[in-house]
Every structure is written in structure tokens, then in C-alpha cells.
C-alpha positions in Angstrom: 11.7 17.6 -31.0 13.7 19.3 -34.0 16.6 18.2 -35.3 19.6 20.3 -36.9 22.3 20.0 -38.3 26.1 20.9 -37.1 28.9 20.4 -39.5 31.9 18.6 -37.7 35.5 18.4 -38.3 37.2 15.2 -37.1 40.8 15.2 -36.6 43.3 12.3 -35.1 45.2 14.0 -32.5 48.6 14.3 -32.0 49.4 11.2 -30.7 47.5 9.5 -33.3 46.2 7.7 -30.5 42.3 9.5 -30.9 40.0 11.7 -32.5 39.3 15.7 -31.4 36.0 17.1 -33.0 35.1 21.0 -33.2 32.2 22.6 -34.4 32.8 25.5 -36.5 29.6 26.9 -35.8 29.6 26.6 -32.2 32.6 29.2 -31.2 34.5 26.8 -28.5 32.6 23.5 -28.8 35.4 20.7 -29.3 35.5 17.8 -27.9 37.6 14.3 -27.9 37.1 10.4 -27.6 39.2 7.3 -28.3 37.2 5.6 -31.5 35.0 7.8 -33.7 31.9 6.3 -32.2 33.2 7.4 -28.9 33.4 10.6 -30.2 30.1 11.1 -32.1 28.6 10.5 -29.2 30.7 13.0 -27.2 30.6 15.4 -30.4 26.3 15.2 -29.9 27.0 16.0 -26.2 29.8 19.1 -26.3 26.8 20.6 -29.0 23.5 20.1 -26.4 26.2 21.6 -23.6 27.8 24.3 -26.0 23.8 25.4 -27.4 22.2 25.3 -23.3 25.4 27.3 -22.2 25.0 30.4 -24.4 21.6 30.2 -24.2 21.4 30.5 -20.6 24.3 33.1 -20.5 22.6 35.0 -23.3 25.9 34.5 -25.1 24.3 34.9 -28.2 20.4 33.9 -29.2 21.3 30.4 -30.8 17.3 29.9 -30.7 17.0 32.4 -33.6 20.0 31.6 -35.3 19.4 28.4 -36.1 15.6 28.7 -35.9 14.8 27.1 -32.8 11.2 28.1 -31.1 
């Protein structure tokens, strides 16, 4: 299996109480979690969901973009 790289922009939300991640790259693809490990591992999920939902939807070809075959 490839691997690729998304950047990720961590923010504490407005509470202060957690973390919201987005991924510039991925139009829509944010995500939340209490602790930053929490969220990591939520961020690596919203980016396999965001990446198999416009795929299947032929949103936009995200195998060429990013060079998946």
C-alpha cells in the first residue's frame, strides 16, 4: 500500500476544551477529538472517508491527483 501525505491544520476549539483538524487539500474533510492523539487518529479516518467518498461519487479523480493507481 502507498502512503501520502495530507498537510493538517490543528486548532483548539472554541471551548478550549478540544482539537478540530481540516485538511486543506481535501475540500470539506474536518474532523474533531478530545486529545491530539484522539484526533490524529480521527484526522487519518475523515481523510480515507473524505478520499473513498469523492471517488466513488466521481467528485473529482483524487486517484490522479495525488497519483494513486
Amino acid at each position: 500500500m502507498k502512503k501520502y501525505t495530507f498537510s493538517v491544520l490543528i486548532e483548539k476549539d472554541e471551548d478550549g476544551n478540544g482539537f478540530i483538524a481540516t485538511v486543506p487539500e481535501l475540500k470539506g474533510c474536518h474532523t474533531q477529538g478530545n486529545t491530539i492523539t484522539e484526533l490524529v487518529a480521527n484526522a487519518k479516518e475523515a481523510i480515507e472517508l473524505c478520499l473513498e467518498v469523492a471517488t466513488n461519487d466521481n467528485l473529482i479523480n483524487y486517484a490522479e491527483k495525488f497519483n494513486i493507481a
